[in-house]
Structure formats: C-alpha cells, structure tokens
N, C-alpha and C positions, 0 to 999 in steps of 0.2 A: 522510195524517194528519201535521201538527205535532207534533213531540215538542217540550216545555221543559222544560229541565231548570235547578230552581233549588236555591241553598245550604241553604236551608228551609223546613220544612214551611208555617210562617207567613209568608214571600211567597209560595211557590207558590200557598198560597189566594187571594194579594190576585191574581196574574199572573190565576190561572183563574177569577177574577172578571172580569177585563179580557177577556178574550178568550172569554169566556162557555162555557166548561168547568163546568159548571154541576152535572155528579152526580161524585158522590165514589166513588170505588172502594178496594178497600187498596192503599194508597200512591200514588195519585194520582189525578186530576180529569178527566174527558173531556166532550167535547160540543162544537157546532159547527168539526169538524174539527181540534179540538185536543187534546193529551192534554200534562198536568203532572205532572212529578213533582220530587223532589227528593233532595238528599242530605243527610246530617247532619252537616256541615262536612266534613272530611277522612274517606273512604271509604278511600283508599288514599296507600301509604305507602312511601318508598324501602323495598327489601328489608335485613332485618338481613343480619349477616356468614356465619352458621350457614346463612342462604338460599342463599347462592352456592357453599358449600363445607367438608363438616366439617371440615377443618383447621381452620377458622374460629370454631368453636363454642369449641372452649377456648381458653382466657385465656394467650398465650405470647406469649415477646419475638420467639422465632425468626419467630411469623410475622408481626411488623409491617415495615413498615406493607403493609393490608389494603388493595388500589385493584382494583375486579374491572375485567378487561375490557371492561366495559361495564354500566354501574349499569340497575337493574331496580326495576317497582313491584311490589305486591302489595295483597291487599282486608286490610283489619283482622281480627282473629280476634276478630268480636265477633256473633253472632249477628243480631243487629237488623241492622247493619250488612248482613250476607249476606243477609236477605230485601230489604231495599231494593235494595242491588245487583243481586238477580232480578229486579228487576219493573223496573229500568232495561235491565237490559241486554235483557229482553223486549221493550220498547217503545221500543229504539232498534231492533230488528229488524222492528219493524211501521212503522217513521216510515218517509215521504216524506222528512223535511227536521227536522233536529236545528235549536232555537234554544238556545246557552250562553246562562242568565240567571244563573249565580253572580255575587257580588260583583264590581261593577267593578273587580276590582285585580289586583296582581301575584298575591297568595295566592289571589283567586275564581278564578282564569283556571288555576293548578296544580290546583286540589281539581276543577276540570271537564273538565280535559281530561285527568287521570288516568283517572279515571272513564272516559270515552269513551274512552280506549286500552285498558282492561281490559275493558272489553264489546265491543272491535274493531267500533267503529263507521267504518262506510267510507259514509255515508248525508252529502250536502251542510250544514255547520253556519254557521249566521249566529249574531250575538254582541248582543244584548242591552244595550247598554252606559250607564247612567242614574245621575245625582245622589242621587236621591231615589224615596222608595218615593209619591210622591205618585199618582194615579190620574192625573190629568195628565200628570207625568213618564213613567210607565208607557206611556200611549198614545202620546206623543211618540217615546219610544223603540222602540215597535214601527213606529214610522212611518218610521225611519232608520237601522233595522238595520245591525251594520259587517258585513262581510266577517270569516270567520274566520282567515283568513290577515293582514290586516289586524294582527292582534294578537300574532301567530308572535314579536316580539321581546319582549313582555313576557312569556310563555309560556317562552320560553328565558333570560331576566335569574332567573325564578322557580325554575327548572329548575339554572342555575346554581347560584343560592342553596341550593339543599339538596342539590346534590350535594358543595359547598364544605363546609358544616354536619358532612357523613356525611364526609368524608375527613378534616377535622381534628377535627375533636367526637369521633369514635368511637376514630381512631387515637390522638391525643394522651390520652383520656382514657383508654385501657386503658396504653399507654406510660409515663403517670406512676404510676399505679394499679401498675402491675407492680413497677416502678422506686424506687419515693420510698416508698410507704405503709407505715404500721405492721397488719401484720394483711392486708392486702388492702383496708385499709378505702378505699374509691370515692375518686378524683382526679377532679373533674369541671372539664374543660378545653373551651371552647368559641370558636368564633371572633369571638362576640363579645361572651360574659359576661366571660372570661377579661380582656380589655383594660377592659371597664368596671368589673368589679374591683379591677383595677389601681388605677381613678382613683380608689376610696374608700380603697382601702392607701396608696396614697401622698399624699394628701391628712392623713390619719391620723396618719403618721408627721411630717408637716411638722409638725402641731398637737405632737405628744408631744415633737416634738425640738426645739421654737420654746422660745426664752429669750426674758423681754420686758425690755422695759431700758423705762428711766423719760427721758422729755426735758421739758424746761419751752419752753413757747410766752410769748410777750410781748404781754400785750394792752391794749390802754388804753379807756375806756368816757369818751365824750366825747356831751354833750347826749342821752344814753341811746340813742347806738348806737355798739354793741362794734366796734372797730377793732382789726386784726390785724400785726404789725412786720413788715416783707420780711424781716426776717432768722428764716429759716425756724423753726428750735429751737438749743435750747441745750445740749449735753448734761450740762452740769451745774448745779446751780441758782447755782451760787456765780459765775459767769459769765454767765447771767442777770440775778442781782439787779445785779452791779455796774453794766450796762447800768441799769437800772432807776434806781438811783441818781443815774446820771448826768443823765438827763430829768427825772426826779421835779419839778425846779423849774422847768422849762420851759414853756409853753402850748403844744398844739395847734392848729396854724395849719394851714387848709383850703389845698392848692397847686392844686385842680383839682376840677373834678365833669364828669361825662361822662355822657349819659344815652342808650343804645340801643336802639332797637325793636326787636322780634323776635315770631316765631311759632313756636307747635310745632303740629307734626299729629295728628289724631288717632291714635294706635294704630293696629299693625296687624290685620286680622282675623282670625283663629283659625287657624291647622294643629292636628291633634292633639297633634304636641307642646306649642306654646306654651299651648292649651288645658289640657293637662294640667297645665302649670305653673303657671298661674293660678288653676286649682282647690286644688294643692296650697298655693298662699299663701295664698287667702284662704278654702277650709273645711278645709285640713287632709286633702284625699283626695289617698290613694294613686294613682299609675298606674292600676293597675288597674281598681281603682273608677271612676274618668274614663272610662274606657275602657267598661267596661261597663255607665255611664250613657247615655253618648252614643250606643254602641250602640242601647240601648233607645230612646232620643229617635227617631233615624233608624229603626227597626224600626216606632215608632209613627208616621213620617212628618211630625214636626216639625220635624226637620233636615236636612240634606244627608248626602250620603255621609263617614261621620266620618275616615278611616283617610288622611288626606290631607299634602302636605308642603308644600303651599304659602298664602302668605295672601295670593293675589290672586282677582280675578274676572275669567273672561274679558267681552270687551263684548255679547258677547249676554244676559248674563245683568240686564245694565242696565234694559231696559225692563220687566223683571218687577219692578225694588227697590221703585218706586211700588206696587204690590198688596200687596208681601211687608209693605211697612211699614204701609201699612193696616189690613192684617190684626193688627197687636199694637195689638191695641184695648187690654189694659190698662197699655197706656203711652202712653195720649193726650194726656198732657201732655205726656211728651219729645216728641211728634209735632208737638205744634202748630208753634212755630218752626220745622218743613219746609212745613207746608202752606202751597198758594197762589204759590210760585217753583221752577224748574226744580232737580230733584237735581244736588248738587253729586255732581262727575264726574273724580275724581283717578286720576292715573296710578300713585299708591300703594296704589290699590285696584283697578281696572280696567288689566289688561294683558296681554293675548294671549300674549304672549313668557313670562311667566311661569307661563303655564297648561297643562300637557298634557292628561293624563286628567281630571283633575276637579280643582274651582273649591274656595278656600275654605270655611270651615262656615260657614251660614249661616241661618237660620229658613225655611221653605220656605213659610210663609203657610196653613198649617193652624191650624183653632182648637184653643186649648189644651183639651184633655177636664181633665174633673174627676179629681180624685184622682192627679194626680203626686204621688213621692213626695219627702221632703223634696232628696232628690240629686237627681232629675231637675229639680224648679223652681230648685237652684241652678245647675245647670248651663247650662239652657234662659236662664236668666235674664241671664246671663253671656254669653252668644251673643248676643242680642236686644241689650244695651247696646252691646256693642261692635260691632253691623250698625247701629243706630243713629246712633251715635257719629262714625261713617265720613262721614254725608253732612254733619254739624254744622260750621260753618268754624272755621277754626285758632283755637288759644288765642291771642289777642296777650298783649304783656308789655311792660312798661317796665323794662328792667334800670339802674340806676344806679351807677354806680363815684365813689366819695370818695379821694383821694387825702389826706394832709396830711404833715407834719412836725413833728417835734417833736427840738427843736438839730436834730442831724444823721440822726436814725432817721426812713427814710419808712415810712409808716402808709398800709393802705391799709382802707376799709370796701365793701361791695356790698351791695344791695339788688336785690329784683325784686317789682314791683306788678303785677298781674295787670291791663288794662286792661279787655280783653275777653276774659270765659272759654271764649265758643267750644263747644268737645266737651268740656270741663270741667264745662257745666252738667250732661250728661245723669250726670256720677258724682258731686252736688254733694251729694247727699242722705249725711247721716253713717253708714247700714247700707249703704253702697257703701266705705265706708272701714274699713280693718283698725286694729288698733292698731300692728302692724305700722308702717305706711304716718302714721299718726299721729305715732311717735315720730322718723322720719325727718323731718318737717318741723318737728319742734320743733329738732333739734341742726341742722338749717343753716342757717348763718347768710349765704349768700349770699339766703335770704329772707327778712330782718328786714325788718320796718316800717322806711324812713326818715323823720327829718324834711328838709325843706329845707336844702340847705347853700348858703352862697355865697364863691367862693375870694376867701381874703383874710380872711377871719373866724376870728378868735382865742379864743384862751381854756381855763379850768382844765379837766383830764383827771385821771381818776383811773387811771395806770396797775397793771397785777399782773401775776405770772406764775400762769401756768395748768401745773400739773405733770400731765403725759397717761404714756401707757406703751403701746407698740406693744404690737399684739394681732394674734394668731393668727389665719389662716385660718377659716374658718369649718367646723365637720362638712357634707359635703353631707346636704340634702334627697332627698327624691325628684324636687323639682321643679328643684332645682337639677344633679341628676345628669342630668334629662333632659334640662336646658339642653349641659352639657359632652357630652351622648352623641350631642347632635345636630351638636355644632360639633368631635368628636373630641378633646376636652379644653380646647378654647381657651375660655373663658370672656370673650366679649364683649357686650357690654350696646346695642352700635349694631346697629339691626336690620336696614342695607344689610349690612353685617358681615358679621351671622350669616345673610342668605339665600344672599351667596357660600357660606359655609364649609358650606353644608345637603351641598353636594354629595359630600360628604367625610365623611361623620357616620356612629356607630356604628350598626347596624341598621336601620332603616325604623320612620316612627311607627310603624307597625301592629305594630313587634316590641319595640318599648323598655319596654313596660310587663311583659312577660312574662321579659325577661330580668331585669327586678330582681327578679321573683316566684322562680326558677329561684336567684338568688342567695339570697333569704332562703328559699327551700324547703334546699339544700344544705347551709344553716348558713354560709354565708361574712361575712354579715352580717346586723345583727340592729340594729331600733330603738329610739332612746332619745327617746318625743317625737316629734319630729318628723324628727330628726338621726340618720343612719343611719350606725352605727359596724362597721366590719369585727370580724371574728373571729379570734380568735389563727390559726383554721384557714386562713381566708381568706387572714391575712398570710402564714402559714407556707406557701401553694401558693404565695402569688407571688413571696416568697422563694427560693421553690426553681427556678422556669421561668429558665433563665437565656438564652433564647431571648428576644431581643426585640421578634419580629414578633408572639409568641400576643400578647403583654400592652401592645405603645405601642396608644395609641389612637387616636393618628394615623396609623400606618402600618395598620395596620386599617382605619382609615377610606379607606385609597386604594382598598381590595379593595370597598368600597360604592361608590367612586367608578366604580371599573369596572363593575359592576353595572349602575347608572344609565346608564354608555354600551351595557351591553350591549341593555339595555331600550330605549334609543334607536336599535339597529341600528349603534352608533358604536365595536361594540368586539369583540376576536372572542371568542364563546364558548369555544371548545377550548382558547386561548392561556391564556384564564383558570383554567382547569381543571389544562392543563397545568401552571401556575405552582403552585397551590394542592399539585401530586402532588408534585414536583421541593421544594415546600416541606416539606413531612410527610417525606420522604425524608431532607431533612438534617436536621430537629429529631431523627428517629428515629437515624441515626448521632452524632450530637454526645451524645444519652441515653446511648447503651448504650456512649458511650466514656467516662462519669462513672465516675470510679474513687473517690470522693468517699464515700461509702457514707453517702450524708445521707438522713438518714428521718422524715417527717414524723409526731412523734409524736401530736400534738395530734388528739382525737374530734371528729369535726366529728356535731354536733346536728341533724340532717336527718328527711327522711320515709322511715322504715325500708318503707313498703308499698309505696313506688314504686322503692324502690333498694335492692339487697340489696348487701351484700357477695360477690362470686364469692369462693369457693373454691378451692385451689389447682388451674389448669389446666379449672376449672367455665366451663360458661356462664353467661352473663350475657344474658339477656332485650333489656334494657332500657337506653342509655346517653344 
C-alpha cells in the first residue's frame, strides 16, 4: 500500500480523487492500493523549556539562557490533533512506500517530516512536489515524484529557522520580561518581529522629531507650460523675489529642445510580497487578508502556489501561457491584441536562474466558479492583469526637454507623450486606477502636455515663486512595511534592486503577514487608517534593547540570508545555530550586567487569552 500524507483535509480529497482512493474512512481515503490521509497544518511542535527540564519551568534569570542539548519535537496537546496523529502513525506502519504531499515549501516540508519522525517512519518516502492544486498539476506531479532526500536542505533551512526562533524568541523574551517589566507584564522579543518593529519606531520618531522649514522654488509659465529655474530653492522668500525682479522684464528665449524615445516594461509578476502590496494600495487589505485570499484562490485551483519569493517563470512554463490566457475568457478584449502572433517571451519574465522551487503566481487556467467573494475577484483579478500585461509590448514614450533663458537664469521645462501605450492599455480602464495613483499624475510635471517649441523663439513669461515646506516621512503602511521587510529597511523603488536585496530580507513571504499580526496582537502597534503607528509600549521595548543585532533590520536580515544558503546546501547548518547560541549568550551577559534599573512602565494592550502574565518564578505556557 501507498500512504499520502497531505497538509489537508480538502487536498487530501482532491489527491484521493487522483489516484482513485475512492471510500472514505475516519481520517482518510483508501482504494486502488492507496491510502490518504492528512494533517491539520502543524501537528507537531518544537518542545517547550519545562519539556526538557523542570528548572526550566519557572521564570529565572539564573537559568538563562535556556539551549538544551539537543532540541526536540512533540504532538500538540489537542485532542483532534491526537486522533489524527493515530491513524497516521497506523497507516505509515501498514505503508509499502510513504509519498510527502504537504505544501511545497520550507514550512510543508517541516509540518511533514515532523510528523513522520514522531510516528518513526523508517518505510522509503517520495516527495510530491506541485504549483498548483490543478487535477493536471496533480497528475504531472505524481508522474515525477522527487527523491526524498532530494529536499534534506530545505528541510534543515526549516529546521534552522525554528530552532533560531526558540533560542532567541523564548530566551530574549523571558530575559527582558524578567529584567525591564513593570509587574512581570510579557516583553515579547522575536528574531524577527523585534527588528521590524524597530522599523515603525523609528520611522515614528523621524516624523515626530522632523521640523519642516518653508523654501520658495522659482517658476515662470511661458505659452502655458510651467518652466522650473536650475537654481534649486531659495531659502528665503526675500532672496527669491529679488531674483524674480531681476527677470520680471526680460523674455523667455527657448536655448534648445531635445526630444528622446524610450520604453518602459511591463511590471513584474506577483511574489506574495509584492502582491500583498498591491492589494494593500489599491483595496486597502491587510497582509493577512492577502494572504488568506490567495490561499483560498490556490485551495480552489485558480492560482499557483501562493507563498512564493520570486516574480519570474521558469521556460517550461511558457508553452502552457497560450491555454492559461485563453482560458480568461472574461477578458477577451485585453486578449484580442495577443491573438494570431507568437507570445512575447522576456527574460524579465521567463528565467531559469531566477526560479528554484516554484514559479511566480500566476492564473492556472481554470474557470472562474460563480460566487467568489468580493476579495477573491479582487485579488484574482489583480493576478490575471498583470499575467496579461507581461506578454503586451513596452510602453513607448516621447520624452521632451525645453531648455531657455531668461537674462542670465537657465529655465528648464519636460514633458512626456505617451506614443504607444503598450501594457498600459490592458490598465487603461479608470476602475484599474486609485485615486491614489490619480493624484500622482496630476503634481508631475515632468508629464505636462507640451506645445511645440522652436529654439530661438521669444517672448513674455509670467514668472512667481512657488513657496513649498519639506515634509515628513511618510507613517508606513502595511504594504509599505512589507516592502522595507522584504529589502531589510532599504526602501527602493527599482525592481532589479529590490530582487538583489530579496536575499537579505526580513522573514520569508509566507511569514511577513503573521509577524505584523503578532505585532498588532501584543499592542506594539496599532492602526490609524491605513498608516500604522507604533505604541508607546512598542517604542518603550525598543527603547530599551540596547543590543543592536535583536532590532537592525539589516543585520537580521543576513541571519535570512544565511538561511537561504542553508536551503541551498551553501551554508552550514550548526555554524548557524552555533552563532545564533554564542549570540543569546552575550545579549544575556550584557542584560544582567545593566545596572540601570530602567523599567518599562507603559500596559501594553494585548490578548490576555493567549498571553498571561507569569508570576513570580510561575510558568509560562506559551511565548
């Protein structure tokens, strides 16, 4: 017999549908020498500190930091959980031959072979490995089964990652909790909330501690397009105007026009970060919400595998796009202009090198069922343009530069005429445009309409000064937090850029949505709108960490970077481990040498059901 073991209940049906497992039993599907079953995401769990050792159970400085010998898993103490785990661990002792079908990723690949180390399966496992819950995908992938060894490094990048988690999460956060708090009230320190944190406190503080100062710009409006002075601003108006005086009787004489073609590309296709962020601009959804749409989409088989970090396609996936687009029959108008000539076929979309485990999101060429809900059709819908959009050719553009003078002030004007829109058309429609995105095109003025200039032509200007006042930072978003969480604070807008800096980035998409939830569950931050303002609590932990490695987000970011080689086989596990033990060692000595007696007075506004206050020297469940 076949065992499969999937993340849940509702693949497992679709798998034992494939392989024709056809009667149902409690907790899973058997027939034509197969048997399915499942788990209900995480079964098993690194063991708590009180698992390894009652010293461990209460709350004391003497015994940090906590590093057992050798970390350990354990089943969840949840009943349901325990009957499923019976009838796995049964039916890996009747299997011939284990297949892993959890989620293709670093977290499917932990929650499976957990599982199968606590039922001490010693039976040969093949690995499952698919885009798409599609019944195609499905078959395909049982036809090219990997090797279960094959996947040993992502399995230990995973394994890393939570044992990193459990040495500074649990250490640090009983450390501060002991040390800093008013009352025992919970410090919760994380290896990678803590630093993202950071980046809303100190974003925060630049706004509250920013003075704006007032400068005046010099502009003159000539045949009704606004011309701008090379001399940057003025910082005072009185210095300005004199300027101003001095031309006021002069004409405007054109020295030059220069006019250059150019092209932009279409956008890149979806990671679930940038997806998330694009949801957040344009309906206003959280992380989260993103997150657990897109699930739902790929659950229902209209997407790819969502939890991804790159936005390319490898080339095999090419000769499928021709079906894929087809199938959005209700965008056969953006269709038409592809049909009848060969897909366009970019190396900004299509590139091997870019692609390891799984490909961009993508629509997977199922028909849309009726009754999505309004978040799934924006979502969906938001996918489909920009798969769309990819194969449309570049935007061209006529950009034009006016030069003139007037006496001795050079003046200079720009324009840009859009020649051919390109992948422009498929978002030309005005419910594809925010107001957002509206208001941005009206304040620039390197896209005004021009008229025709010819150098050497004269004539009256009406010049003025424009008095402006530097402005503040912006509060981050959620979409905008995603953006710095992926690039470790750097905030760049060029997207060869930010696919360097991905490798360096706070957490994994599949974990950035949960750590902001983790943050506004603790009370460290809290929303106004759209704009997400830290908490006095929040500022006053990071206030108080005077360790620089919990809270840079860049240097956090190298411990993902490592991560990612370790998942490549490029880096060594223990070394990482070791680092992370020898790290928690010295924050723990540099703590208990604070002689400082700072105590963080401020209630942090949390969820009392999931986090208690310990007691002096009490357990604590839960960190």
């Amino acid at each position: 017999m076949i065992l499969c073991i999937t993340e849940k209940p509702s693949v497992g049906r679709d798998i034992a549908r494939i392989v024709g497992a056809n009667t149902s039993r409690g907790g899973y599907y058997e027939g034509n020498g197969y048997c399915v079953t499942w788990t209900f995401g995480h079964l098993c769990t690194l063991k708590e500190p009180a698992d390894y050792t009652d010293m461990w159970r209460r709350w004391s400085l003497s015994a940090l930091p906590m590093i057992p010998p050798k970390f350990g898993i354990k089943l969840i103490d949840e009943d349901s959980i325990k009957k499923q785990f019976e009838t796995i661990r049964t039916l890996i002792a009747q299997a011939d031959e284990v297949i892993n079908c959890g989620d293709a990723g670093q977290e499917g690949e932990v929650i499976q072979r957990w599982v199968m180390q606590k039922a001490e399966c010693n039976k040969p496992v093949k690995r499952l490995w698919i885009s798409s819950l599609t019944d195609e995908s499905i078959r395909e992938g049982f036809q090219h089964l990997r090797q279960h060894e094959d996947l040993e490094p992502l399995y230990i990048a995973g394994l890393c990652r939570a044992i990193g988690d459990w040495i500074l999460g649990i250490n640090a956060t009983r450390l501060y909790t002991l040390k800093y708090s008013r009352d025992r009230q919970i410090l919760s320190v994380g290896r990678v909330q803590t630093p993202t944190l950071a980046l809303v406190v100190n974003r925060q503080k630049e706004i509250d501690n920013f003075v704006p100062t007032d400068y005046w710009e010099l502009k003159t409006l000539y045949r009704d397009t606004l011309f701008s002075s090379s001399h940057k601003s003025f910082k005072t108006e009185e210095e300005g105007k004199k300027i101003l005086d001095q031309i006021a009787a002069f004409p405007l004489t054109v020295t030059d026009v220069s006019k250059k073609k150019g092209k932009e590309a279409p956008p890149r296709l979806f990671d679930l970060t940038s997806l998330q962020v694009e949801c957040n601009r344009k309906f206003g959804m959280g992380a989260e919400q993103t997150l657990r749409t897109i699930q739902s989409l790929y659950e229902k088989k209209l997407t790819t595998y969502p939890r991804v970090d790159t936005t390319y396609l490898s080339d095999d996936v090419y000769p499928k796009c021709k079906t894929i687009l087809n199938s959005l029959s209700s965008y056969s108008d953006l269709l038409q202009p592809l049909r009848g000539s060969r897909l366009k076929k970019s190396k900004k979309v299509f590139d091997n090198s870019k692609v390891t485990d799984h490909h961009a999101i993508i629509p997977t060429g199922q028909p849309l069922p009726q009754g999505l809900s309004r978040d799934e059709w924006n979502v969906f819908n938001t996918i489909a343009l920009r798969f769309i959009s990819v194969f449309y050719p570049d935007c061209e553009f006529e950009q034009t530069t006016v030069k003139a003078k007037v006496d001795k002030m050079d003046f200079k004007a720009t324009g840009k005429v859009i020649t051919e829109p390109g992948w422009k058309a498929v978002y030309a429609k005005k419910s594809e445009e925010t107001q957002e995105d509206s208001a941005e095109k009206q304040q620039d003025e390197e896209n005004q309409a021009m008229p025709p200039f010819t150098v050497g032509e004269s004539g009256p200007h009406k010049p003025r000064l424009v008095k402006k006042t530097t402005q503040p930072p912006k509060y981050y978003t959620e979409g905008t937090l995603l953006k710095a969480m992926e690039t470790a604070g750097s905030m760049v807008e060029d997207e060869d850029l930010r696919e360097s800096l991905k490798a360096n980035g706070l957490g994994r998409p599949s974990t950035r949505a949960a750590i902001i939830e983790i943050l506004y569950k603790r009370g460290y931050i809290r929303k106004e709108r759209k704009s997400m303002r830290a908490t006095q609590a929040g500022i006053d932990l990071i206030d108080m960490i005077n360790e620089e490695l919990l809270k840079s987000a860049k240097l956090t970011g190298i411990w993902e970077g490592r991560l990612r080689q370790i998942e490549r086989g490029d880096y060594s596990a223990s070394e990482f481990i070791a680092q992370l033990k020898q790290l928690i060692s010295e924050i723990t000595v540099n703590v208990l040498r604070d002689n400082s007696n700072r105590i963080i007075q401020t209630d942090v506004s949390s969820d009392k059901k999931s986090e208690k206050k310990p007691k002096k020297e009490s357990k604590k469940k839960k960190e």
